[in-house]
C-alpha positions in Angstrom: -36.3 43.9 26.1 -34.3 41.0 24.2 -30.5 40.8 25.1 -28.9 41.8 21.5 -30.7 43.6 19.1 -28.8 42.5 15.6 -28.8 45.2 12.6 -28.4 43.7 9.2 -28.2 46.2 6.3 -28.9 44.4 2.9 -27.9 45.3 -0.8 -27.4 43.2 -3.6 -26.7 39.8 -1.3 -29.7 37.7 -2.7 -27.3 34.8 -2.8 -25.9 34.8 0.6 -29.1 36.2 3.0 -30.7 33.3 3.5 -27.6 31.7 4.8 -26.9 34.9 7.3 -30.7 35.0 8.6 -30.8 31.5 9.2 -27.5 31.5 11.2 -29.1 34.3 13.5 -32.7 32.4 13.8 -31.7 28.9 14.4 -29.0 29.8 17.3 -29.6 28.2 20.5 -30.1 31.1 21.9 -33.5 32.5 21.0 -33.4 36.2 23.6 -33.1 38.7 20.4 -34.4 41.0 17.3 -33.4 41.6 14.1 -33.5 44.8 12.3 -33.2 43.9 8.7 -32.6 47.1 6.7 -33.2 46.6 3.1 -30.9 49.7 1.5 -32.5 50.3 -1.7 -31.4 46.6 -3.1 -32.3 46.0 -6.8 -32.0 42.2 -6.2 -34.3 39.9 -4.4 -33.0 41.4 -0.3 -36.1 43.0 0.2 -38.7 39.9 -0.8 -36.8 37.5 1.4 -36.5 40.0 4.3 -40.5 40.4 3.9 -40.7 36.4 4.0 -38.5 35.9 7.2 -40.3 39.1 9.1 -43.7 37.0 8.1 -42.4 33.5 9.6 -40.7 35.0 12.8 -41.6 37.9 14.9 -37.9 38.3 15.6 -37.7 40.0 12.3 -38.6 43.6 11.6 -37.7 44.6 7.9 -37.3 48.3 7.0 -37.2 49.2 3.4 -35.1 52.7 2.9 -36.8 54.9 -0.2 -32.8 55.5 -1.7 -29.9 53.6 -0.8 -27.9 55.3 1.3 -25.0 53.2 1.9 -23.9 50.8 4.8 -23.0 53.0 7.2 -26.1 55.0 7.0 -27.9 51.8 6.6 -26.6 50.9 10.0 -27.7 54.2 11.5 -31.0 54.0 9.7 -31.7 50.2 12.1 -30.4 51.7 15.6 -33.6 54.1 16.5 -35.5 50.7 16.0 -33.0 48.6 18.0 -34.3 47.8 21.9 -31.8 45.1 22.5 -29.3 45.5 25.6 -26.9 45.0 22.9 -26.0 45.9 19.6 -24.7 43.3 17.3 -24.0 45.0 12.9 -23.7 41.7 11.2 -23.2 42.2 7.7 -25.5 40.2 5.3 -23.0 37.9 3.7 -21.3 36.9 6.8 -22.7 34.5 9.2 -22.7 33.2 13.0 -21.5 30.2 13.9 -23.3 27.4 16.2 -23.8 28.9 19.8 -22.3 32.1 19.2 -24.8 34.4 20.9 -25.1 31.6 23.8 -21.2 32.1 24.1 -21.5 36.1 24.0 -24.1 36.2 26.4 -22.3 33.9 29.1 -19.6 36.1 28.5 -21.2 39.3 28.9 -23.1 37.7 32.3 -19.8 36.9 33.5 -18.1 40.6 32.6 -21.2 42.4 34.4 -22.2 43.9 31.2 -19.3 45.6 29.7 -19.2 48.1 26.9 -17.9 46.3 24.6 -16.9 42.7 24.2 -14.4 41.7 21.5 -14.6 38.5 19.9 -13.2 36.2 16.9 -13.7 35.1 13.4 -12.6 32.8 11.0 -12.6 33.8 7.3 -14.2 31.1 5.3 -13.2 31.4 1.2 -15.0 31.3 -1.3 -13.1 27.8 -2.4 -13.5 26.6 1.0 -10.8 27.0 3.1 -11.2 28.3 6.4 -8.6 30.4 8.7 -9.2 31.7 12.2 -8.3 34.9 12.9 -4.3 35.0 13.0 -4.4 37.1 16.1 -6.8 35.4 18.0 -4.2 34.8 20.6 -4.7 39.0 21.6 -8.0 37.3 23.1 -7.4 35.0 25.4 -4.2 37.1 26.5 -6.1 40.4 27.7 -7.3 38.2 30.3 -10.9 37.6 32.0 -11.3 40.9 33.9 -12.1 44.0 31.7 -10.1 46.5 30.9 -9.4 49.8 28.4 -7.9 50.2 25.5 -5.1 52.2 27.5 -4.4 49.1 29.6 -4.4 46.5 26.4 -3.5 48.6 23.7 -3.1 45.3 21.7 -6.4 45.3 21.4 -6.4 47.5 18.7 -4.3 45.5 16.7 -7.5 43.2 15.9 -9.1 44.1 12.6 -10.5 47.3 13.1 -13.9 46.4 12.4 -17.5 46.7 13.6 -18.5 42.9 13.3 -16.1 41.5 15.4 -18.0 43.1 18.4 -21.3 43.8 20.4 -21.8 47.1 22.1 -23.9 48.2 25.0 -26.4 50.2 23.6 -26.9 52.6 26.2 -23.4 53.1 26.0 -23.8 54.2 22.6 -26.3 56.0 23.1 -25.1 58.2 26.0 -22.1 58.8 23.6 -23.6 59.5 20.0 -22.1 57.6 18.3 -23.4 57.0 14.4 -21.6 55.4 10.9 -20.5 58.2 8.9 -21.1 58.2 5.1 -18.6 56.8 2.6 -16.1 53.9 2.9 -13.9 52.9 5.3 -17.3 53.9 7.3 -15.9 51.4 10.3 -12.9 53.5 11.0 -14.5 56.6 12.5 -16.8 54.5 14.8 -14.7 51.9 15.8 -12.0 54.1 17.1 -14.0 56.5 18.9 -15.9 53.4 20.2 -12.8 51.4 21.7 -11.3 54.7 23.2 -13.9 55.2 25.2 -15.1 52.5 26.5 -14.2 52.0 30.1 -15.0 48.3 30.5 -14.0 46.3 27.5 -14.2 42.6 27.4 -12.9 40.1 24.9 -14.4 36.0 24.0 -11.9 33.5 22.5 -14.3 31.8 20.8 -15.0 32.1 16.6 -18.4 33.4 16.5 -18.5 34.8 13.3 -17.7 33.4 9.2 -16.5 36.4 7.8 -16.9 35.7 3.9 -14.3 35.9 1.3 -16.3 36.3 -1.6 -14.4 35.4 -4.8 -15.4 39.2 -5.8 -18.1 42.1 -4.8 -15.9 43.4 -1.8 -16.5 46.8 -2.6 -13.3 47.5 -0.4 -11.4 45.7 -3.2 -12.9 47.6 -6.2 -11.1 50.2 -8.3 -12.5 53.3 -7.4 -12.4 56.9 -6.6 -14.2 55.9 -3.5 -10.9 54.7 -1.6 -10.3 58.9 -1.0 -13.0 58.6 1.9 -10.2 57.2 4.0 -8.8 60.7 4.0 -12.4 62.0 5.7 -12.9 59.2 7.4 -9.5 59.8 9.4 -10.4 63.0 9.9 -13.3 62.4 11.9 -11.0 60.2 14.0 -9.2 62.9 15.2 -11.4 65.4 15.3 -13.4 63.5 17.5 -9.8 62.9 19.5 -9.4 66.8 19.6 -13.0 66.6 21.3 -12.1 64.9 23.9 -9.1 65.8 26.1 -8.6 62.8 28.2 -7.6 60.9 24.4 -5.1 63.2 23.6 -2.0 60.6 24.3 -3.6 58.4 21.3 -2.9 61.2 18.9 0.7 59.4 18.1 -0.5 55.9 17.5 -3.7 57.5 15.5 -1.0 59.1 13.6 1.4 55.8 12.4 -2.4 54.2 12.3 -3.3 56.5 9.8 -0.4 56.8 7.8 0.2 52.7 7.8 -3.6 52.2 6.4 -3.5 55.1 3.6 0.0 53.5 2.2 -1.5 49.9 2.3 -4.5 51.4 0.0 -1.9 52.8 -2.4 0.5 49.4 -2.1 -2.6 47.7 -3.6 -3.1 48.1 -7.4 -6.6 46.9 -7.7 -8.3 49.7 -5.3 -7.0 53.1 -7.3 -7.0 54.3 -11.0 -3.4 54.9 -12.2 -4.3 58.3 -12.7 -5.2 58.7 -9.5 -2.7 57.1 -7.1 -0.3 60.7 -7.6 -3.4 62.6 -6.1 -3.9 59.9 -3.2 -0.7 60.1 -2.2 -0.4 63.8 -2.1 -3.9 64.0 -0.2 -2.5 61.1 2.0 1.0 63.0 3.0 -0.9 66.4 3.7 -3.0 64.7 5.7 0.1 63.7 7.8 1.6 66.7 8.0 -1.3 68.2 9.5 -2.4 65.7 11.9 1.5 65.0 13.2 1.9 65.3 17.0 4.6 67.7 17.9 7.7 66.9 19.0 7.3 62.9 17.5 9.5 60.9 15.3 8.2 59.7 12.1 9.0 56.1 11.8 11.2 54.9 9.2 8.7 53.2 7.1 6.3 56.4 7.2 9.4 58.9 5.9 8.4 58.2 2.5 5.2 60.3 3.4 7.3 63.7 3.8 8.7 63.6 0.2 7.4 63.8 -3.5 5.0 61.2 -5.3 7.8 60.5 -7.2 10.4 59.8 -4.4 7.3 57.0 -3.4 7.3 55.5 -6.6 11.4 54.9 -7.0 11.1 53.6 -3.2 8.5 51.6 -4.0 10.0 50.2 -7.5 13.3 49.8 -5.4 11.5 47.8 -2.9 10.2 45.6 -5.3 13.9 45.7 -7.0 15.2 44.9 -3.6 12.8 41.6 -3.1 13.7 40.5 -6.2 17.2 40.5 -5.5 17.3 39.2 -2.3 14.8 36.7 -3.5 17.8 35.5 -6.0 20.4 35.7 -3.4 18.5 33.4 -0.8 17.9 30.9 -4.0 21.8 31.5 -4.5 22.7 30.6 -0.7 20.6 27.6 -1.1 22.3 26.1 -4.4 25.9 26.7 -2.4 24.7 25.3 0.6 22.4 21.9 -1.1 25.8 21.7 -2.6 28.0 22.3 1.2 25.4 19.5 2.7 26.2 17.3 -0.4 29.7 17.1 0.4 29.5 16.8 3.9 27.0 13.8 3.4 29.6 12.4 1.0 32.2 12.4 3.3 30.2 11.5 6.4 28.8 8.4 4.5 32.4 7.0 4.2 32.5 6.7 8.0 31.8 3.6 8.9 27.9 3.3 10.8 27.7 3.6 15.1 26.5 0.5 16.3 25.1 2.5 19.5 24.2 5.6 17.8 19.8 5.4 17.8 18.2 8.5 16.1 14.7 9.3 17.3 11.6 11.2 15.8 7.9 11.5 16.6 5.0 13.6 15.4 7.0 15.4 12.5 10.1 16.1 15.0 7.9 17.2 17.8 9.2 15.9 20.6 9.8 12.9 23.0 6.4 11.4 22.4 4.7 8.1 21.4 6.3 4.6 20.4 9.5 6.3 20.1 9.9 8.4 23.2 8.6 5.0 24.9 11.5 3.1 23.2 14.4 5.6 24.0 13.1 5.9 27.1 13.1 2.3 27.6 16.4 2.2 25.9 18.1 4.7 29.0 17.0 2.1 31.2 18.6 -1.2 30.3 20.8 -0.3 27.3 22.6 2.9 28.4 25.5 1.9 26.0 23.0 3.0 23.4 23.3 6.7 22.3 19.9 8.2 21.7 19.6 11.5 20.0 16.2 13.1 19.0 15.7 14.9 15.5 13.8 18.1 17.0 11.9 20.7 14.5 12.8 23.9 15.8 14.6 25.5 18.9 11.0 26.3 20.7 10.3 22.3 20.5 14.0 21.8 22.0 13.3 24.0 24.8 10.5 21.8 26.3 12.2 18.6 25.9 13.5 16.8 29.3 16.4 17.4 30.9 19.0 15.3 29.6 17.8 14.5 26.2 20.5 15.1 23.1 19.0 16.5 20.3 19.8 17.9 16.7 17.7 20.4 14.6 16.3 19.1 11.3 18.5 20.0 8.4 21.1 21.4 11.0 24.8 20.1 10.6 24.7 18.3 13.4 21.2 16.7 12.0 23.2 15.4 8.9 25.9 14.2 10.7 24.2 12.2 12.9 21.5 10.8 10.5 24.9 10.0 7.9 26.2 6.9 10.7 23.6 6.3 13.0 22.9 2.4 12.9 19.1 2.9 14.2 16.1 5.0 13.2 13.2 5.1 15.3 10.0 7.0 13.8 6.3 7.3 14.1 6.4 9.1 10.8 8.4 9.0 7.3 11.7 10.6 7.8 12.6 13.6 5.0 13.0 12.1 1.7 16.7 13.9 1.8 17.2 11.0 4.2 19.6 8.5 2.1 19.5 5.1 3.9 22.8 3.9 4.2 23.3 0.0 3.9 23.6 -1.8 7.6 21.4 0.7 8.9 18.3 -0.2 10.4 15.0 1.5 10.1 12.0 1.2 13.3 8.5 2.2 12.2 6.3 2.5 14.8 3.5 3.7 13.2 0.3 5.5 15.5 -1.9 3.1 16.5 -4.2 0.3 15.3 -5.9 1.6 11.6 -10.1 1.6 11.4 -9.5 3.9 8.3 -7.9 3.3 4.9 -3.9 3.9 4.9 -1.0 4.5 2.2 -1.8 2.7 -1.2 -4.9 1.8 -0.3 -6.1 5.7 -0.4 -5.4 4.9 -4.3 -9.2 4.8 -4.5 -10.2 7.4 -2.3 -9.6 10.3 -4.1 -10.8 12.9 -1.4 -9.5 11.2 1.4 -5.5 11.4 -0.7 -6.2 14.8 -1.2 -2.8 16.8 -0.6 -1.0 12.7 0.3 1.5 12.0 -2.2 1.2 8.0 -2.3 4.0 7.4 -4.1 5.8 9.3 -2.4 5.2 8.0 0.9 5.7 4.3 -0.5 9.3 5.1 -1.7 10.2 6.8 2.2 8.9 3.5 3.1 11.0 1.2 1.2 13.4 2.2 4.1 11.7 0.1 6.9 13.3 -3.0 7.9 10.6 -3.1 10.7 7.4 -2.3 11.0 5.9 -2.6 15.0 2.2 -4.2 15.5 0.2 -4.9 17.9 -2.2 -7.5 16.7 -3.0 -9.4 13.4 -5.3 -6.8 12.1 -2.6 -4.4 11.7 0.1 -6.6 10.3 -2.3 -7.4 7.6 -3.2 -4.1 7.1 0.2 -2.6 6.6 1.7 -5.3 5.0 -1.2 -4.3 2.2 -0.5 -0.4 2.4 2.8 -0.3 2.3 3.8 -3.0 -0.1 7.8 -2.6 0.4 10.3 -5.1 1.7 10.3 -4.6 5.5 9.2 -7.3 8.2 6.6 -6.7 10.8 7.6 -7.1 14.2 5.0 -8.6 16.9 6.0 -6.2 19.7 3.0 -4.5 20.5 2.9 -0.9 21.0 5.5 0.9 23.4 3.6 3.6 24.0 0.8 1.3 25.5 2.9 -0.4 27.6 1.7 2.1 30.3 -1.5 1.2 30.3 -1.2 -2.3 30.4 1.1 -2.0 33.6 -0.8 0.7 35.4 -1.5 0.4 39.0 -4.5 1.3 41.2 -2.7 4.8 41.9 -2.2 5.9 38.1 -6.1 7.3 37.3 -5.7 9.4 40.1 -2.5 10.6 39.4 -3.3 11.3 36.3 -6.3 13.3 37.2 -4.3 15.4 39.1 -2.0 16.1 36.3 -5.0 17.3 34.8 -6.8 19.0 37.3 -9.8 16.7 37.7 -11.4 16.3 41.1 -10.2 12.8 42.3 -14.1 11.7 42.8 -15.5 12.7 39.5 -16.5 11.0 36.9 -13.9 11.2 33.8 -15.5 11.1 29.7 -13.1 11.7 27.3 -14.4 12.7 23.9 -12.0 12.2 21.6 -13.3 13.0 18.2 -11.2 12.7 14.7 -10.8 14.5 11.5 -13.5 14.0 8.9 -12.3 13.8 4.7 -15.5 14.6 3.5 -15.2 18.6 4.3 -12.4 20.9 4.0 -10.6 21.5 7.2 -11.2 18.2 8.4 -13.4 19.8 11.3 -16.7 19.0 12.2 -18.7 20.0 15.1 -20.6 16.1 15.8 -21.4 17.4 19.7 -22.6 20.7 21.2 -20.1 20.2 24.0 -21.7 22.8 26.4 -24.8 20.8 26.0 -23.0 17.3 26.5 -21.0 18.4 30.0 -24.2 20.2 31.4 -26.3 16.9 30.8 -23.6 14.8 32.4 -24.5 16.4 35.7 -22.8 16.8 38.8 -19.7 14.7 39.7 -19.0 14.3 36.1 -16.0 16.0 33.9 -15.7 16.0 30.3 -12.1 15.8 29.4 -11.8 16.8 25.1 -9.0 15.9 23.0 -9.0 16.9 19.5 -7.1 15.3 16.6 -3.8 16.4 16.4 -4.2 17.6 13.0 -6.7 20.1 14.2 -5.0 21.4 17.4 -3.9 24.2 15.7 -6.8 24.9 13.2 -9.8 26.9 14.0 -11.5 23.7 15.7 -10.6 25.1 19.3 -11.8 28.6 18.5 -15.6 26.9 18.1 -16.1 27.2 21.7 -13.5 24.5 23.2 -11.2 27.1 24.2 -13.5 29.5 26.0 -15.5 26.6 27.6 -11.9 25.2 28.9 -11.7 28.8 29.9 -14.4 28.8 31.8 -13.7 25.5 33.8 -17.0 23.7 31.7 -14.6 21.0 29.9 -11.1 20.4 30.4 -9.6 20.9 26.8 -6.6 18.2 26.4 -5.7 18.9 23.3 -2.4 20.1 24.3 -1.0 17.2 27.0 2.2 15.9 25.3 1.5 12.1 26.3 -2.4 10.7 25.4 -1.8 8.2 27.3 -1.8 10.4 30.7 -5.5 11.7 29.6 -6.8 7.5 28.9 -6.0 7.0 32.3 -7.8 9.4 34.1 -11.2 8.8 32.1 -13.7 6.4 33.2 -15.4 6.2 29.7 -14.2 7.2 26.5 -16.7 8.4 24.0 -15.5 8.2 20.2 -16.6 8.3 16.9 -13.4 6.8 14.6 -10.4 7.6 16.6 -7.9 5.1 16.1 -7.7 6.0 19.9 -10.3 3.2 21.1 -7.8 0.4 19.9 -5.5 2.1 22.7 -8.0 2.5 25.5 -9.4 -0.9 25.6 -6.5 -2.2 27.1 -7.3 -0.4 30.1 -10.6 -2.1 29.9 -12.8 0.2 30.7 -16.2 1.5 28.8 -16.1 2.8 25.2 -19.4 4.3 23.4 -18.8 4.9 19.9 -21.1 7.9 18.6 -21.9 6.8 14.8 -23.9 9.5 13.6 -22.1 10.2 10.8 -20.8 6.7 9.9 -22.1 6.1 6.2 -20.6 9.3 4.8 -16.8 8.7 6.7 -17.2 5.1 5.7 -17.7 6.4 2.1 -15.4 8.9 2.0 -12.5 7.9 3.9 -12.3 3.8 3.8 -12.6 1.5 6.6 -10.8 -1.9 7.1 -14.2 -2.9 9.0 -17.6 -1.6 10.1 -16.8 -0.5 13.7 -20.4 -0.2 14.1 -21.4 -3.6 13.6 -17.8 -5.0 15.3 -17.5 -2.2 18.1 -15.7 -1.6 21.3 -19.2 -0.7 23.1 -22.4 0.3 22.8 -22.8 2.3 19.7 -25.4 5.9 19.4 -25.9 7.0 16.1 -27.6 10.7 17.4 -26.9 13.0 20.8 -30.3 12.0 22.2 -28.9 8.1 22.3 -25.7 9.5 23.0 -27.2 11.3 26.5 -29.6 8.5 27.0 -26.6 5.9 27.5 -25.0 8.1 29.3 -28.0 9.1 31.7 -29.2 6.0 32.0 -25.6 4.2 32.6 -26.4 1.6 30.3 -23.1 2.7 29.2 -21.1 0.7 31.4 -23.4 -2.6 31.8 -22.8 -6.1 30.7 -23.5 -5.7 27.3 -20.5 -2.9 27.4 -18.9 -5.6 29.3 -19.3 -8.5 26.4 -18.7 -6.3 23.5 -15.6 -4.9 25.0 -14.3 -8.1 25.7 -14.9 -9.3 22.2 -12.8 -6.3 21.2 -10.1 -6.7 23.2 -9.3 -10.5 22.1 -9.1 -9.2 18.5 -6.8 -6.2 18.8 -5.4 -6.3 22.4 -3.5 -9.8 21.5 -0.2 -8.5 21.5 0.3 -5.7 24.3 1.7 -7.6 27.3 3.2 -4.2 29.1 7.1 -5.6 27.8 7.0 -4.3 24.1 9.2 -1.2 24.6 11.5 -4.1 26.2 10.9 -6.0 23.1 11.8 -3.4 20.6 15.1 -2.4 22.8 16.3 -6.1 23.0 15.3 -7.6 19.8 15.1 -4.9 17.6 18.7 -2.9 18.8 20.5 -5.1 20.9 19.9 -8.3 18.7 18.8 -10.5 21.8 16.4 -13.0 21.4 13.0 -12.4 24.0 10.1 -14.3 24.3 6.8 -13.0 22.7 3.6 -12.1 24.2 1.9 -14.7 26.5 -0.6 -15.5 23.7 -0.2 -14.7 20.4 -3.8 -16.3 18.9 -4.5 -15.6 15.3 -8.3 -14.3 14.9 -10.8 -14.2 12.0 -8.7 -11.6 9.4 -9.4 -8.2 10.3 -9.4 -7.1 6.9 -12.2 -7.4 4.6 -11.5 -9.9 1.9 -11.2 -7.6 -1.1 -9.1 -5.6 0.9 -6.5 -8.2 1.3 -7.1 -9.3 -2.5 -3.3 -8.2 -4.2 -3.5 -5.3 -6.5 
């Protein structure tokens, strides 16, 4: 008996089947049948469904004799089905890596529920990709199981069949079948949900649901859209069956009434002549069905009047958008001209000496260079004032105690940004940011650049995609200082940015940590984390990847990597920034964080806390490694995909032929190094080293000090110990002028 038993009807997807079959068949996890069920298509369906069934026993293929529809279709696969569970994945839609692996952990660790809930991501037919925008209703129901009663929010998840896997003999001892018609997933998924006793849920994406460009048939014109009538009416008829599911009547009720006005709000899914009839149809059908005794909710009232009362409501609350839509583009004009004055008249106060403003990470908080600099600053310049440009009142609420901040755009914001003497930034302030003569601009830039930057993107048209170059130079011309922290850079952005600022031999605040960390630091930091004090720490720290939309790549099967580590080991995972809130951490990072597999630290404010509890960092292009090696510790670089980022992207140098460590260029050299802890031996040792003298040259622990004293006080401070010029870091034709 094979753990999921996965129904596929088929009609008319010729283009897209091959894609869904292979998803199923070349999982990991290899305990399951498909019931292909070939619904009368006129296409190709049924030939390739007869050519999978003959290359893999997995596949049984029946062909209907008249199409019957999907839900039938469904029906027509779950006599055949044997499978502990049932899994309807529509043909056009596909798993992603290690989904059923995921779903069966899950369901081990949930003692078989009924049900288990899980997420998607819709992938469009242009090639975006968005998770699931209440993917957060997963992880909060919790790990135990529960009833729809106990987590109603459950049911605000998309009300679908494919976002779940059902124990068959629960539906089975239950009876429960796909009616005919559309909207066939509201009469099952209901029932299905409401009486379940043991429902589970999975934070993980397991499923591409497809946005195809068209051939929804959901988004047709068509009489068809009146089965939603019939198809609510099996809802509650099967309700009125059952007496213990009588309290759902009133949220089946605003459920019902909310879906049938959405139909009608859309103008591609109803003839005109027929939208008067739909909405009479709809409102008698909530009439009938209303609960005594219950309000109607404000937005449902329109349902107890005339088609034509609906209509002027509707045309007045397209009326009403439009105006307010002209009133907030009014507001705006009177207050752009309110902050024009006020910047007029603060810009004829003379500039505050002591006033610094701060900003890191697109005003998120008291991170990076800067937060290490005003940090600094509190310690042996408390005559300076430091105030921190913050994005929102959510990122003001978890800064420190003590920290003075303005919202960006606030009054307060302009006020301060009109005379402070000093900026201090990570990024490119606003371009409504007017640089005031005597002011002085800080850029501290993020780190040590491996991949092509500002102007030189010019000729990388996929990696610029969305960057407005120009843009960014002009926002640039505002530096007076620009912070390095070994020749490569200052060659590098001297190139990229080719405005009139001078580059400062600091080093990198931020780093200064981990120059200047003690015996006692890993282990605190561990803590911090939760690690086990006698473990051995990796930290993979991938990066974002040009050459596909998204940026996200899954390079490492990280269930895989952690389990062949071994005992005593953890694998810590920290995700680009720009993909910590993307769908990246819905591929399985969150639920194996979840379950205590990897420690996801995606989400710890300062990097620099996670560097020094890991033993090892493993890599691919992370700017990241220039950081780490001042700790001096291991680095493995995993290159498997190095000639298309090279190509796509832009490097200053081949970090493959010049790297930090040993280098593996697939997973099995990846987990031989590791396994055979060549990873850490003297040729790790001598490449490391190497590394180090070229890009390290500058970080002596004192350059927060340096930026503080030199940079806002005005004193004069020694520089780094040694300050030895390598080879040039930069290719040759990449320092060639323009």
């Amino acid at each position: 008996m094979p753990r999921f038993s996965i129904i596929v009807p088929c009609f008319k997807v010729q283009g897209f089947l091959r894609e869904c079959l292979d998803s199923v068949l070349e999982q990991s996890y290899r305990d399951l049948e498909v019931i292909a069920v070939d619904d009368r298509s006129p296409d190709g369906c049924g030939a390739i469904l007869d050519e999978y069934a003959a290359l893999d026993d997995r596949v049984r293929v029946l062909h209907l004799p008249e199409n019957a529809g999907l839900g039938r279709a469904r029906n027509a696969g779950l006599p055949h089905a044997s499978g502990d569970y049932l899994f309807f994945l529509d043909s056009d839609d596909t798993l992603t890596p290690g989904a059923l692996r995921a779903m069966s952990d899950r369901l081990d660790e949930a003692a078989d529920p009924d049900v288990l809930v899980f997420d998607y991501a819709r992938t469009y037919w242009w090639g975006g990709t968005r998770r699931n925008a209440l993917a957060h209703v997963l992880a909060d129901c919790g790990d135990a199981t529960f009833t729809a009663a106990e987590h109603p929010e459950i049911l605000d998840l998309l009300m679908v069949v494919w976002n779940k896997v059902y124990r068959r003999d629960f539906v089975t001892e239950n009876e429960f079948r796909f009616p005919p018609g559309y909207y066939e997933d509201t009469p099952w998924t209901f029932p299905v949900m409401l009486s379940a006793r043991r429902i589970a849920t999975l934070d993980r994406i397991c499923l591409n649901y497809r946005q195809r460009r068209q051939g929804n048939i959901l988004s047709t014109t068509s009489r068809k859209h009146f089965d939603i009538h019939d198809q609510y009416e099996r809802v509650f008829a099967f309700v009125d069956s059952r007496p213990e599911l009588a309290g759902w009547r009133p949220y089946l009720h605003r459920k019902m009434g909310d879906h049938c006005l959405d139909i009608l709000a859309k103008p591609d899914r109803l003839p005109p002549s027929d939208r008067g009839e739909f909405f009479r149809r709809t409102a008698e059908l909530f009439a009938r069905h209303r609960p005594a005794g219950e309000p109607v909710p404000t937005e449902l009232r329109v349902l107890q009047g005339p088609y034509a009362a609906y209509v002027a409501w509707r045309q007045g609350t397209r009326a009403g958008r439009e105006l307010a839509r002209r009133a907030a583009q009014a507001r705006g004009a009177a207050a752009e001209r309110v902050r024009r004055g006020v910047s007029v008249v603060q810009s004829r106060r003379p500039l505050d000496p002591r006033l610094v403003v701060y900003s890191a990470f697109s005003h998120r908080g008291v991170l990076g260079d800067p937060g290490a600099v005003y940090r600094k600053a509190r310690e042996i310049a408390p005559q300076l004032r430091g105030v921190w440009v913050v994005r929102d009142e959510e990122t003001a609420d978890r800064l420190p105690d003590g920290v003075e901040h303005v919202l960006l755009d606030s009054p307060a914001y302009r006020r301060v940004t009109a005379r402070a003497g000093f900026f201090v930034n990570n990024v490119n302030w606003p371009g409504t940011l007017a640089k005031r003569p005597g002011s002085v601009h800080v850029h501290t830039h993020q780190g040590t650049p491996l991949k092509h930057m500002a102007a030189d993107l010019l000729d990388r048209p996929g990696a610029r995609h969305g960057v407005d170059v120009p843009q960014m130079l002009r926002r640039a011309d505002r530096w007076d200082h620009s912070l390095v922290a070994n020749p490569h850079s200052e060659l590098v952005w001297e190139r990229a940015y080719p405005c009139h600022f001078t580059s400062a031999r600091t080093g990198s605040p931020r780093n200064d940590v981990l120059v200047n960390a003690d015996a006692q630091a890993g282990p605190l930091a561990r803590a911090r984390l939760g690690i086990p004090a006698d473990h051995t720490v990796v930290l993979y720290a991938p990066t974002r990847r040009e050459y596909v939309r998204g940026g996200h790549v899954d390079r490492i099967d990280l269930a895989r990597f952690a389990a062949g580590l071994g005992e005593g080991h953890t694998l810590v995972v920290r995700l680009h920034p720009s993909l910590a809130t993307g769908h990246a951490r819905g591929m399985g990072l969150s639920d194996l964080h979840r379950r205590g597999i990897v420690v996801d630290a995606t989400d710890v404010p300062d990097v620099e806390d996670v560097m020094l509890a890991a033993d090892v960092l493993v890599t691919d292009y992370s700017a990241l490694m220039f950081d780490y090696a001042l700790l001096d510790r291991p680095i493995v670089v995993h290159a498997d995909d190095w000639a298309a980022y090279a190509a796509s992207r832009g490097t200053y140098f081949d970090i493959t032929a010049e790297p930090p460590g040993h280098v593996s260029r697939s997973y099995e050299e990846l987990a031989g190094l590791m396994a055979s802890g060549s990873w850490r031996d003297e040729e790790s040792a001598r490449l490391r080293a190497a590394f180090r003298e070229r890009f390290c040259v500058f970080d002596d622990g004192r350059a927060a000090e340096r930026v503080v004293r030199t940079l806002l006080l005005g004193e004069e401070m020694t520089g780094p110990a040694t300050v030895r010029v390598p080879a040039p870091a930069v290719p040759g034709d990449v320092l060639a002028s323009r």
